[in-house]
MARVEX-43802 format. One record per residue (C-alpha): residue number from 1; x negated, y, z. Coordinates in steps of 0.5 Angstrom, whole numbers. Example, Ala and Ser with C-alpha at 12.3 -4.5 7.8 and 13.67 -1.06 7.14 Angstrom:
2
R seq     X     Y     Z
R   1   -25    -9    16
R   2   -27    -2    14
This chain:
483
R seq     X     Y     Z
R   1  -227   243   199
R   2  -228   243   191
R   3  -232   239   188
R   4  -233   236   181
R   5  -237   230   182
R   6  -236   224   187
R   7  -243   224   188
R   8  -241   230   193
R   9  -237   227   199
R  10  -244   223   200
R  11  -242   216   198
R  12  -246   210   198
R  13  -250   207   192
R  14  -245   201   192
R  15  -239   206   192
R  16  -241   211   187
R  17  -243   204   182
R  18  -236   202   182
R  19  -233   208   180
R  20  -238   210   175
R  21  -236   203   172
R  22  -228   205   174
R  23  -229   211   170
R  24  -227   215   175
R  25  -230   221   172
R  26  -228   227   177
R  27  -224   228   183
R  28  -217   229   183
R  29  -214   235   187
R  30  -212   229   192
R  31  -218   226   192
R  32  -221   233   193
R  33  -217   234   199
R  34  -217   227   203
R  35  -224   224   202
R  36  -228   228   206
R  37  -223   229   212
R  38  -221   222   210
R  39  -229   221   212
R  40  -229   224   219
R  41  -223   220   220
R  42  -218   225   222
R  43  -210   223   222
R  44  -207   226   215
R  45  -200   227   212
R  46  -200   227   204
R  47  -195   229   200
R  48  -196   226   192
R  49  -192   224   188
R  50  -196   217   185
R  51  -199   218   179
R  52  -204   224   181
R  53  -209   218   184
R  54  -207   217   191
R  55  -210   210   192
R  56  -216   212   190
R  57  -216   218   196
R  58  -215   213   201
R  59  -219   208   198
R  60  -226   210   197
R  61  -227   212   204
R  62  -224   205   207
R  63  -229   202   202
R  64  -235   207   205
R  65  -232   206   211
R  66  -232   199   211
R  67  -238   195   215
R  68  -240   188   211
R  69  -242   185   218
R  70  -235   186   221
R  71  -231   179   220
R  72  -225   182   223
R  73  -220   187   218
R  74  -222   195   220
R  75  -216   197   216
R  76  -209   196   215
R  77  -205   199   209
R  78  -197   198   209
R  79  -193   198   203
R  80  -186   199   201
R  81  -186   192   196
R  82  -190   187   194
R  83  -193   190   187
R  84  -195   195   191
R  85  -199   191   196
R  86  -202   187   190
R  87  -203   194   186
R  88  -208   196   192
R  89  -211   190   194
R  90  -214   190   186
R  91  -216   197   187
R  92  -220   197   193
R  93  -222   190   192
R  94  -226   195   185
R  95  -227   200   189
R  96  -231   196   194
R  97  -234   191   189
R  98  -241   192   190
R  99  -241   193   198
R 100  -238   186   198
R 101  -231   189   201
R 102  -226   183   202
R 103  -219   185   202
R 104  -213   180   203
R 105  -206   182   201
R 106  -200   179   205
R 107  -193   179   203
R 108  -186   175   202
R 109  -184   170   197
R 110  -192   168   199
R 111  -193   161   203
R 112  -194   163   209
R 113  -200   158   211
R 114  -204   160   205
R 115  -204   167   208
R 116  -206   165   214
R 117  -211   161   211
R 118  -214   167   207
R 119  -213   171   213
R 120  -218   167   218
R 121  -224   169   213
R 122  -227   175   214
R 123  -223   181   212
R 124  -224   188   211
R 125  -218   191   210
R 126  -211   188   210
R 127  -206   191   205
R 128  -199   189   206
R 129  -191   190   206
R 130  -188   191   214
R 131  -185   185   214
R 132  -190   179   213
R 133  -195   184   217
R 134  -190   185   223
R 135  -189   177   223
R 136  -197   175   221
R 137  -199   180   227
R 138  -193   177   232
R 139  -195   170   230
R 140  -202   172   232
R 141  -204   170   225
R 142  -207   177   224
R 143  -211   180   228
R 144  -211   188   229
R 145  -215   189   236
R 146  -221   191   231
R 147  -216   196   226
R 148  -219   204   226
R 149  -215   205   220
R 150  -208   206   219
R 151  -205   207   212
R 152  -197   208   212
R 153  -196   208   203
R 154  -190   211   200
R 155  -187   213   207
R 156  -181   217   204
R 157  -180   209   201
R 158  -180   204   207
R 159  -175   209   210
R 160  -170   208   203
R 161  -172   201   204
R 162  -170   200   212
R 163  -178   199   214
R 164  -179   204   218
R 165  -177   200   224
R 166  -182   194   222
R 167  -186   200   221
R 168  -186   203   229
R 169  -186   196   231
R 170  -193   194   228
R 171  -196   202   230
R 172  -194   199   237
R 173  -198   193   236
R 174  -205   197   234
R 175  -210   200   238
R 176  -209   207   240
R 177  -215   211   238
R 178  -214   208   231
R 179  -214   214   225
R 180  -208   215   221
R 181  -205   216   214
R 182  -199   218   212
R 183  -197   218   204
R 184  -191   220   201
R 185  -188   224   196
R 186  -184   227   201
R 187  -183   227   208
R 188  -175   226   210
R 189  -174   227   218
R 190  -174   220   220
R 191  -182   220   217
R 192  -183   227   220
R 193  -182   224   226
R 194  -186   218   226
R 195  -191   222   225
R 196  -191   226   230
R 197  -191   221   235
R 198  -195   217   233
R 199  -201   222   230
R 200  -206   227   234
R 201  -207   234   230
R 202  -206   231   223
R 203  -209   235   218
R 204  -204   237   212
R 205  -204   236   205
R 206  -200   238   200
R 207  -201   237   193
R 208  -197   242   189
R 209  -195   241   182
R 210  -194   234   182
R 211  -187   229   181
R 212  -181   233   178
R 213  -185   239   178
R 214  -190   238   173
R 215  -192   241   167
R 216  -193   235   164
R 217  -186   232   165
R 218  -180   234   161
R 219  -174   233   164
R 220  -168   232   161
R 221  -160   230   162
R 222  -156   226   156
R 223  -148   226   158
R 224  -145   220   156
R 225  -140   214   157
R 226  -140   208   160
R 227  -138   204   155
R 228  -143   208   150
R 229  -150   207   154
R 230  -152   202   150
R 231  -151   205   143
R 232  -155   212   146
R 233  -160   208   148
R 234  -161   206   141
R 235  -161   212   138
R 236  -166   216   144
R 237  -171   210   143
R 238  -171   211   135
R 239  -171   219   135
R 240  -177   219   142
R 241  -181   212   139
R 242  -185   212   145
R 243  -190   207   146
R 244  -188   205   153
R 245  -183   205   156
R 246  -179   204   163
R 247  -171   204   163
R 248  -169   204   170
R 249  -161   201   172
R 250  -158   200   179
R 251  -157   193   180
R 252  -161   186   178
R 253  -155   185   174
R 254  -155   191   170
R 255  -162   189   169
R 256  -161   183   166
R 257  -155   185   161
R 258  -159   191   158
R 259  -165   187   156
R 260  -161   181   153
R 261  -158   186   149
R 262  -165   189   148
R 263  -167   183   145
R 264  -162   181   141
R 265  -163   188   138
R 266  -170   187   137
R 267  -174   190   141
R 268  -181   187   145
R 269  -178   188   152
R 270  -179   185   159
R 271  -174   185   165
R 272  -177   186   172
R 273  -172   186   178
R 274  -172   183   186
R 275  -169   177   184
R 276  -175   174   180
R 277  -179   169   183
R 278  -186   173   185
R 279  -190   169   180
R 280  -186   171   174
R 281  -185   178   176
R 282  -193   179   177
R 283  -193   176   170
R 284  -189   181   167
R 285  -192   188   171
R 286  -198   185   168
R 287  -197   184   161
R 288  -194   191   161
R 289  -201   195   164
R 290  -204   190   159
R 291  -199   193   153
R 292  -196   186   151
R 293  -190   190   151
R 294  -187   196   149
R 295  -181   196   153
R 296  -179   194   161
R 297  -171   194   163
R 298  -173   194   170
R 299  -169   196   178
R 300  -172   202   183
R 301  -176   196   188
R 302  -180   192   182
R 303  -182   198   179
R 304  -186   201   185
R 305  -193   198   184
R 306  -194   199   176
R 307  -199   203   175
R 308  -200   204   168
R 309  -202   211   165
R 310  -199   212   158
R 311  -191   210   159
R 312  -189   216   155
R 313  -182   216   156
R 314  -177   214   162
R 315  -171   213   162
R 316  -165   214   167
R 317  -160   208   163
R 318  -157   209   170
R 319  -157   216   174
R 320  -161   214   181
R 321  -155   215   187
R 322  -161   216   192
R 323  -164   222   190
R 324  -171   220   192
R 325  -171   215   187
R 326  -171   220   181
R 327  -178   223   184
R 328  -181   216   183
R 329  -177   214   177
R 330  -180   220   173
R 331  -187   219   177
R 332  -187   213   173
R 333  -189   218   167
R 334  -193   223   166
R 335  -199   220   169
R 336  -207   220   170
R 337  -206   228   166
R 338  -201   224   161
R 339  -195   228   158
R 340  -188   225   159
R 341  -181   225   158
R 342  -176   223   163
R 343  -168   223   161
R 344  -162   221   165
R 345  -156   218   162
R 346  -150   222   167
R 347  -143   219   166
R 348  -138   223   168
R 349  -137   219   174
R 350  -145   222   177
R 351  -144   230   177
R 352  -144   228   184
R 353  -151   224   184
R 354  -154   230   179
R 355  -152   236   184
R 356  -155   232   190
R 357  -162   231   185
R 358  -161   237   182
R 359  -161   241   190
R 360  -167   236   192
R 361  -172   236   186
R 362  -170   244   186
R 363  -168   246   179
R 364  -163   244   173
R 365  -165   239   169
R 366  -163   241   162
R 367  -156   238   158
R 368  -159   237   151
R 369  -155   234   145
R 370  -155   227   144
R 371  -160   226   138
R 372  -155   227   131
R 373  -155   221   126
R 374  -160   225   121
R 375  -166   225   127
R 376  -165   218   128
R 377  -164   216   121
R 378  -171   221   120
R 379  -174   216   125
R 380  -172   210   124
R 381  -176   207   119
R 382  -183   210   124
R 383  -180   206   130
R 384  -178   199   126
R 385  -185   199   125
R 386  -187   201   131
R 387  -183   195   135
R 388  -185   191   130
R 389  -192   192   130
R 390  -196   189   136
R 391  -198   194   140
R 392  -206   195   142
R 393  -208   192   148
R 394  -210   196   154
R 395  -217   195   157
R 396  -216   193   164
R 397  -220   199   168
R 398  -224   194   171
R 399  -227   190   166
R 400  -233   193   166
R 401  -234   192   174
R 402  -232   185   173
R 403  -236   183   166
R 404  -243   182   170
R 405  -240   178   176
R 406  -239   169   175
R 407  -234   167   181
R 408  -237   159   182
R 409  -233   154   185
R 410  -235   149   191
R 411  -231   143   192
R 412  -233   144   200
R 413  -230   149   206
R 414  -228   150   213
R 415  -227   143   213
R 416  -234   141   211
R 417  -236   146   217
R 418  -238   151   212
R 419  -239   158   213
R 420  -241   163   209
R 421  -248   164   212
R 422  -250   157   210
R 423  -248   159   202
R 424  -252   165   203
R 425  -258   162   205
R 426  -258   157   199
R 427  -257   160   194
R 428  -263   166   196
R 429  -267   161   195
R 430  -267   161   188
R 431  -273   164   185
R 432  -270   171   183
R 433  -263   171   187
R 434  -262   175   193
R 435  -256   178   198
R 436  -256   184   193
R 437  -253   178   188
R 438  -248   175   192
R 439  -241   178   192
R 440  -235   176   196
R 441  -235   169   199
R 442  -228   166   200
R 443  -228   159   204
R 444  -221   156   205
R 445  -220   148   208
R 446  -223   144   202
R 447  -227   150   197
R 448  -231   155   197
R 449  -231   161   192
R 450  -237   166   191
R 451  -238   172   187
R 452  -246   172   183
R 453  -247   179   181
R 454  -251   182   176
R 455  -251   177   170
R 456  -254   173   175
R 457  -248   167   175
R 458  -251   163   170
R 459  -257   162   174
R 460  -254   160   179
R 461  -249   156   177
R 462  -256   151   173
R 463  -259   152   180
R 464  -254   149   185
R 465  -252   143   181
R 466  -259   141   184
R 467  -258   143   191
R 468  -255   142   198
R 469  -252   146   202
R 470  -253   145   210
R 471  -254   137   207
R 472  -249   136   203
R 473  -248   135   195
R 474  -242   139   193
R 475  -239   139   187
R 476  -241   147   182
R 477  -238   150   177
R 478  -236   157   175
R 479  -229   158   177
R 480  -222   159   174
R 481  -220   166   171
R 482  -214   167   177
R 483  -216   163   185
């Protein structure tokens, strides 16, 4: 199927809403070719590569397929890392903004209690990495007798990350007649066998022209030693001058000299690796989409979940030793119909990691020469101003779903023997308020959070300091950006 419009796939109101204020203006190959087998809820293998707008392709049908009424979560999205799962709970929660979808993300380094807590709420879709769901689901904290939808994220990259078995062990525990999903930018055996066993007639999709292959990506190879990295790396980024950047080292401990040593060099750089809290990690990637910084030094692991359109530059500082891992280094650029660059620094010690990349990806990457003292020179002054310049600050793709919606706080939960029915009841009672301005409602042991859609949050919020919900007088004020 082809088509040029979202209105196409015969979506509902609320979801087309969403996107229209998401400025998802036309569908992308992927979503082309997934949504509408996705909507007759037929088992799918996609390979693509990130970047071409897969989590939409699976995230829009979810949505429309959600049923606001059912209290248990239909569909279960697993992801290779913890950004990741974020990432995708953001974008789902968008998505489905107007049809009040609820989706929970569930992940290590988290407190357990805390999930467990979110988790008893009503949930549409879970998204989680493999070993947190597995424990939620064996601890009965999650319950999985009512999913239908499975969505196996970035498959090839579980298996890189040894998941594959928590993977197995997780399918084992879902009901049988579900409807499957496989993403992955490539199928390695171990996948294909998954797949096959675990999936009825699945509906093949391939996206040409993605990942290492496109157009948009020009790849190159810088020879260098060891010891001269650092010096090159200098010399790239003046001569390129890009206005975001990703460079990519093997280990944490790499990372966190070649951004000590960014620093004292000048630039406005962060770091990002596994053995960074959580909290600080989500602040960082955060600050990156936001464009707070021109510069990430960052591992393969922390780097899966960042979605940014305009990083025009990526950097190998380290030749990748796992060849899948240049597919998805350089997928970190040339994105959402961008152009970019991706060039890996080889010693003499990786011949042996390139020919393997090179054999797998299916073409050489080109030898240039490294940029002469005239480049850099020519450029040195544009780049000192550039780095030296606070960079515009990206608009959050979102705002404009968001910018009409007031979260209210209630000092008042579970614990209060409130549902979320009692809130509903209350607040239609304001002259002027229906169902269709409440949003999503979170009740934990001792608050409530509700979203008032519609601009209609200041009235509400007026309204309710007057009013009792189920007999009791709660405490109301607009909610705290992040709860």
């Amino acid at each position: 199927m082809s088509t040029s419009n979202f209105k196409d796939f015969k979506l509902s109101g609320e979801i087309l809403e969403a996107l229209e204020q998401l400025h998802y203006k036309k569908p992308t190959e992927v979503q082309q070719k997934v949504i509408p087998v996705f909507l007759q809820k037929k088992d799918l293998i996609v390979r693509s590569q990130t970047g071409t707008g897969k989590t939409a392709s699976f995230g829009i049908p979810l949505c429309e397929l959600a049923e606001w009424e059912e209290n248990r979560p239909r569909a279960l999205v697993l992801t290779p890392t913890r950004e990741l799962a974020a990432q995708v709970k953001e974008d789902i929660t968008h998505i489905g903004r107007f049809k009040r979808v609820k989706a929970a993300a569930i992940y290590g380094k988290e407190p357990f209690d805390r999930q467990k807590l979110e988790l008893k709420q009503k949930n549409h879709v879970v998204v989680g990495t493999p070993g947190r769901t597995l424990d939620h689901i064996q601890k009965g904290t999650l319950a999985v007798d009512k999913i239908e939808y499975l969505v196996i994220d970035e498959a090839d990259e579980m298996l890189n990350m040894g998941f594959i078995d928590q993977v197995e062990a997780i399918i084992n525990e879902l009901p049988a007649d579900r409807m499957t999903a496989v993403f992955s930018a490539t199928i390695p055996e171990d996948v294909q066998r998954l797949c096959g066993k675990y999936m009825t007639d699945p509906v093949d999709v391939e996206i040409a022209g993605t990942g290492v292959t496109t157009e948009k990506i020009s790849h190159e190879l810088l020879e260098v030693r060891e010891e001269n990295k650092f010096s090159l790396l200098k010399d790239v980024t003046v001569a390129e001058n890009p206005d975001s950047c990703i460079i990519f080292c093997n280990t944490q401990e790499k990372v966190d000299k070649l951004f000590s040593q960014l620093k004292r060099a000048g630039y406005p750089c962060e770091k990002l690796h596994g053995g960074l809290v959580q909290k600080d990690r989500f602040s960082v990637m955060n600050a990156f989409k936001q464009g707070r910084f021109r510069y990430l030094a960052a591992t393969d692991v922390a780097a899966r979940g960042i979605d940014v359109d305009n990083i025009s530059l990526v950097v190998n500082y380290d030749t990748p030793m796992e060849k899948e891992s240049y597919v998805h280094r350089t997928g970190r650029t040339g994105r959402a119909g961008n152009t970019g660059k991706a060039i890996t620094f080889a010693t003499p010690r990786d011949n042996r990691f390139v020919e393997e990349i090179q054999e797998y990806i299916g073409f050489s990457i080109p030898v240039r020469k490294v940029p002469d003292q005239e480049e850099v020179s020519v450029n040195k002054d544009l780049f000192n101003q550039k780095i030296s310049t606070k960079a515009p600050e990206k608009k959050d793709k979102s705002a404009a779903v968001n910018k009409n919606i007031m979260k209210l706080y209630f000092n008042g939960g579970k614990k209060k023997k409130l549902r979320a029915v009692d809130f509903v009841g209350t607040i239609t009672s304001i002259p002027g308020i229906t169902g269709d301005d409440i949003g999503i409602i979170t009740i934990q042991e001792s608050a409530t959070y509700v979203e008032i859609l519609n601009g209609k949050g200041s009235l509400v919020l007026q309204e309710m300091k007057g009013k009792t919900i189920k007999g009791k007088q709660l405490k109301v004020h607009k909610a705290k950006a992040r709860t």
